[in-house]
C-alpha positions as a printed Julia matrix, in Angstrom:
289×3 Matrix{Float64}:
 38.48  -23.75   62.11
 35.96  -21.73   60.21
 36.02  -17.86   60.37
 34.24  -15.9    58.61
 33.05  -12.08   58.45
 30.24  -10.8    61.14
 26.96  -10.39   59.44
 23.98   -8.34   61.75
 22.07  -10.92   63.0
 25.32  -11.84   65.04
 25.12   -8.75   66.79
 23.73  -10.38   70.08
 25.89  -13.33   69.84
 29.09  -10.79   69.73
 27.74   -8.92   73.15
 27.42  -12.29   74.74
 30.74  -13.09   73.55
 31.99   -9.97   75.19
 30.49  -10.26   78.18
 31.49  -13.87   79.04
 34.92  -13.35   78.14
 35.34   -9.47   79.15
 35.43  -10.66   83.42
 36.7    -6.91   84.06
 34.47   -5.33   81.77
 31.07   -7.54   81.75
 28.95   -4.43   82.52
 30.38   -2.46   79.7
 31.05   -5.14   77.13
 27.55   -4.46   75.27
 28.26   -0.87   74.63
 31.77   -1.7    73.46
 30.15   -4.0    71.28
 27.93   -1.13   69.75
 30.28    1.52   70.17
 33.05   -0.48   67.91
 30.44   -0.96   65.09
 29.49    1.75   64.15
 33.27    3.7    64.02
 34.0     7.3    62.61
 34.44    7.16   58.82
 37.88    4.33   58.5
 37.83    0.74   57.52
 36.82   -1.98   59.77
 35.85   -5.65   59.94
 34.47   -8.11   62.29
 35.22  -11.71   61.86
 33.42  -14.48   64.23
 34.48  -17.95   64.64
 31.7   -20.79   62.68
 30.07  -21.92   65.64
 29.96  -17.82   67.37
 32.5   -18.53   70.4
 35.08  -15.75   69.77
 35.37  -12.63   67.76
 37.78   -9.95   66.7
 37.26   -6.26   65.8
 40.24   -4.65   63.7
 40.12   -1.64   62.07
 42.71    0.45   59.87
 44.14    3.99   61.23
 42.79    7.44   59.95
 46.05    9.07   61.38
 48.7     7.03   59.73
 47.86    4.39   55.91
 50.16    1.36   56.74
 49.1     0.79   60.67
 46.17   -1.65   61.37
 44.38   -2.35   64.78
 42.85   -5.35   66.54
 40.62   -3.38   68.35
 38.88   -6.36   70.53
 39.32  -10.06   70.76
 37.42  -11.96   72.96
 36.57  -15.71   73.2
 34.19  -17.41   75.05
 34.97  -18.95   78.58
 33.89  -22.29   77.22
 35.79  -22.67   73.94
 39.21  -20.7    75.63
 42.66  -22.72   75.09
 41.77  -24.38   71.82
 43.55  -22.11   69.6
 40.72  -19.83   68.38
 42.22  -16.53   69.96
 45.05  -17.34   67.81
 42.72  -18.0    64.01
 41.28  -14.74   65.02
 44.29  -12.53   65.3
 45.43  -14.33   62.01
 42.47  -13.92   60.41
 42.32   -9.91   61.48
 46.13   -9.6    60.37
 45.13  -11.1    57.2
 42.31   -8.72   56.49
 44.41   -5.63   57.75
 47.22   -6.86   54.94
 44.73   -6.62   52.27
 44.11   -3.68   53.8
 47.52   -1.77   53.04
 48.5    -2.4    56.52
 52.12   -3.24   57.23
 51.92   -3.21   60.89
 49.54   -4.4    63.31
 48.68   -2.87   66.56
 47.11   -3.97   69.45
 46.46   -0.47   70.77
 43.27    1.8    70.99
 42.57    3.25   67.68
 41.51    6.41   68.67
 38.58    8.21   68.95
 37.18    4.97   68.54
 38.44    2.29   71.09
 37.78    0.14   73.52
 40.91    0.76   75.77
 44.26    1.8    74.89
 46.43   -1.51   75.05
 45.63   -4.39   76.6
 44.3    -4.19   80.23
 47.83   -6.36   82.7
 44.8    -8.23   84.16
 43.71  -10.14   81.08
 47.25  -12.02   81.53
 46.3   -14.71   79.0
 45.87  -11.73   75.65
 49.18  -10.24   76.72
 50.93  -13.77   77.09
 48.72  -14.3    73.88
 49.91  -11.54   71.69
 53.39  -12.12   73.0
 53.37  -15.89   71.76
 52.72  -13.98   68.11
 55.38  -11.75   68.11
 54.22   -8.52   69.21
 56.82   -6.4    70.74
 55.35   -4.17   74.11
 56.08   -0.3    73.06
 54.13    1.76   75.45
 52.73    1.68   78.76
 49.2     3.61   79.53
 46.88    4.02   82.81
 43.69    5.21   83.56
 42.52    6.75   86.95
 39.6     5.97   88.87
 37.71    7.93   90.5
 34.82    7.77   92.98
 31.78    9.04   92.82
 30.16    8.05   96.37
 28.18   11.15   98.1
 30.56   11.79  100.02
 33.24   12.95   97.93
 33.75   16.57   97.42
 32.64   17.61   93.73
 31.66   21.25   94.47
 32.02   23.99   92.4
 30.71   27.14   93.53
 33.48   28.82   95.27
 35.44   28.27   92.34
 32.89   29.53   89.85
 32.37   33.02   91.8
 35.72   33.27   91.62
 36.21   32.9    87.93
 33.58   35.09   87.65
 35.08   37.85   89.3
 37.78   37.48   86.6
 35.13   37.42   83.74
 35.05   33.97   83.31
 32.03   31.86   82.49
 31.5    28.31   82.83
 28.69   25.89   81.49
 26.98   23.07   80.33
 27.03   22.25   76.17
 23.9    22.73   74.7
 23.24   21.88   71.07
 23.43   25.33   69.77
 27.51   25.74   71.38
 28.4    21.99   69.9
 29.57   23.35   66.65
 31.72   26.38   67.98
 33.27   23.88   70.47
 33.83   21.33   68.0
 35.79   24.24   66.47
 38.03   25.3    69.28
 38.79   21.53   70.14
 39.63   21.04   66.47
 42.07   23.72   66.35
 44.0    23.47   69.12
 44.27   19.57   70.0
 42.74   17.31   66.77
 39.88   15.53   65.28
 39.75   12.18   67.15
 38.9    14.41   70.78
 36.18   16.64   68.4
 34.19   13.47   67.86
 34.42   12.25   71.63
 33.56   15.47   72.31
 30.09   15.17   69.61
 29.73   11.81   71.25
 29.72   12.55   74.6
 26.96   12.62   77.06
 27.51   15.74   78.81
 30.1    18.3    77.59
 30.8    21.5    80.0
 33.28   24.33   78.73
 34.34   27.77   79.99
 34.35   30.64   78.3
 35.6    34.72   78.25
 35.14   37.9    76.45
 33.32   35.07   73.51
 36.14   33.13   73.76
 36.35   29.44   74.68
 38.76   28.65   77.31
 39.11   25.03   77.86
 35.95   22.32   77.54
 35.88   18.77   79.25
 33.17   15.56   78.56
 32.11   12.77   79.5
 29.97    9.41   78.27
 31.76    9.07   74.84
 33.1     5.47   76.09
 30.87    4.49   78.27
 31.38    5.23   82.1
 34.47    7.01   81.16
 35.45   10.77   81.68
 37.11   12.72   79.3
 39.08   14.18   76.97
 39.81   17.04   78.65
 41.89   19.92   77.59
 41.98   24.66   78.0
 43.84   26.73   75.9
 47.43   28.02   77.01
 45.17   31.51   77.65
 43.31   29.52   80.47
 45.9    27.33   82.62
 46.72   28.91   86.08
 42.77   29.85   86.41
 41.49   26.73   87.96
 39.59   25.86   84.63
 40.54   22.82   84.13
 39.31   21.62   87.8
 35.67   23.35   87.72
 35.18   21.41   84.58
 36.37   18.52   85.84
 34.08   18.35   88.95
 31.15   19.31   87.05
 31.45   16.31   84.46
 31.89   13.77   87.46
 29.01   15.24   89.41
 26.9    14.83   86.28
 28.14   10.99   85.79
 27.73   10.81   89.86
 24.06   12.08   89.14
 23.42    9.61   86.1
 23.71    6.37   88.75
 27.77    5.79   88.73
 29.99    4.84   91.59
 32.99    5.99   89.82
 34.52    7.05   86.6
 37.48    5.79   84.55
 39.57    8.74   83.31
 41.16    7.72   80.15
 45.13    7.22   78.7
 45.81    9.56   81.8
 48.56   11.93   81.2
 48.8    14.43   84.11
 48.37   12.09   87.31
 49.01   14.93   89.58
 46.0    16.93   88.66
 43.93   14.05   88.94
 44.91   13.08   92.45
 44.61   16.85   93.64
 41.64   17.98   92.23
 39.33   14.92   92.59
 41.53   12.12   94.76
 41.91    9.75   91.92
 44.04    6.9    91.64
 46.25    5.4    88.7
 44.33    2.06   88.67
 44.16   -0.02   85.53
 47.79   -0.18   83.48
 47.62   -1.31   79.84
 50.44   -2.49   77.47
 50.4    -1.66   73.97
 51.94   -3.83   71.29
 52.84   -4.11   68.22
 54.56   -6.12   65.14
 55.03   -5.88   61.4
 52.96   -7.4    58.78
 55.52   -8.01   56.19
């Protein structure tokens, strides 16, 4: 079976590719696509199958030398149980062990990623990467939630009364991006920075000059987040203004609902804006040795 590296006239045969074989994610699987080619500064590689039926993204870690990441894998409906899915992930394990890599990950690569493990729904990958010898280490969710008319996203209330306490809150414009990038950078790290340069729409909240807490939205498509204040913030209600104001501007841009990525707080989630723990993803790995 031939396989050989992506070159850019493939580009449209990878999105098809995507969206054939991506049932859960058809809408999406274009921008994933994009969004995986043209990564932060780290080493990556696509490799296509001869006769453009299935494809595989991996990519080496900024955070940590000797970890690689298969980043996507899809095959084509049509050309599915003939063994391709498993030439790919060699041919990606390969790459990443010329690489310097001496394990493999299937697992989001962040900032850049398309989900953080592999979605329990696409049974046959996880089966799949099990078959290989990958080992299930973690366990992530993201929450949905809806964006109909009906549900509450208001604000006001809670602005006047973070007002009254000399607190500010509003929408990114260019001239606050690099101060923000700043305050994001400092107290969480550089992956959420460049979601937060990526993003669509970026709202933060602010006191005496001083940022408080920030949240955006749009850096993977259709997705919320990150999210995050500063210890000098939590208790105000920050996080929750910021919150409603990101989904009211996806809500506004033509979305139902919004995925809110790698959850960690589910409580918050459900309180402030009813969301539910929806899609569950298993990460894996094995060594490369």
């Amino acid at each position: 079976m031939e396989i050989r590296q992506a070159i850019a006239a493939d580009t449209a045969a990878l999105a098809e590719i995507a969206s054939a074989a991506l049932t859960f994610d058809a809408p999406d699987a274009p921008a994933l696509v994009a969004r995986l080619s043209a990564p932060p500064e780290r080493r990556w590689n696509v490799l296509v199958t001869g006769d453009l039926t299935g494809c595989v993204f991996a990519s080496m870690s900024r955070r940590d030398p000797s970890v690689g990441h298969i980043d996507l894998l899809a095959v084509h409906p049509r050309a599915q149980d003939t063994g391709r899915g498993r030439a790919l992930v060699a041919a990606a394990e390969d790459w990443l062990r010329a690489e310097g890599a001496t394990e493999a990950r299937l697992a989001g690569n962040p900032p850049c990623y398309a989900w953080p493990g592999i979605d329990v729904r696409y049974t046959p990958a996880a089966a799949l990467a099990e078959s290989l010898g990958y080992e299930r280490y973690n366990v992530a969710w993201n929450m949905t939630a809806e964006l109909s008319a009906d549900v509450d996203l208001s604000t006001d209330a809670d602005v006047a009364r973070l007002a009254e306490a000399g607190v500010g809150v509003h929408a990114a414009g260019p001239h606050d991006r690099a101060a923000l990038l700043a305050f994001i950078r400092e107290h969480w790290n550089d992956s959420w920075a460049w979601e937060a340069e990526q993003a669509d729409g970026c709202h933060y909240a602010v006191r005496d000059g001083e940022i408080l807490g920030f949240a955006a939205w749009g850096a993977r498509p259709a997705w919320f987040g990150p999210m995050g204040t500063a210890p000098a913030a939590r208790g105000l209600g920050v996080g929750r203004v910021l919150l409603r104001r990101c989904l009211a501007e996806q809500r506004a841009a033509g979305q139902a609902s919004a995925q809110i990525g790698w959850v960690g707080p589910l409580r918050f989630y459900s309180r402030a804006v009813g969301a539910r723990a929806e899609r569950v993803f298993w990460l894996y790995r094995r060594g490369l040795r």
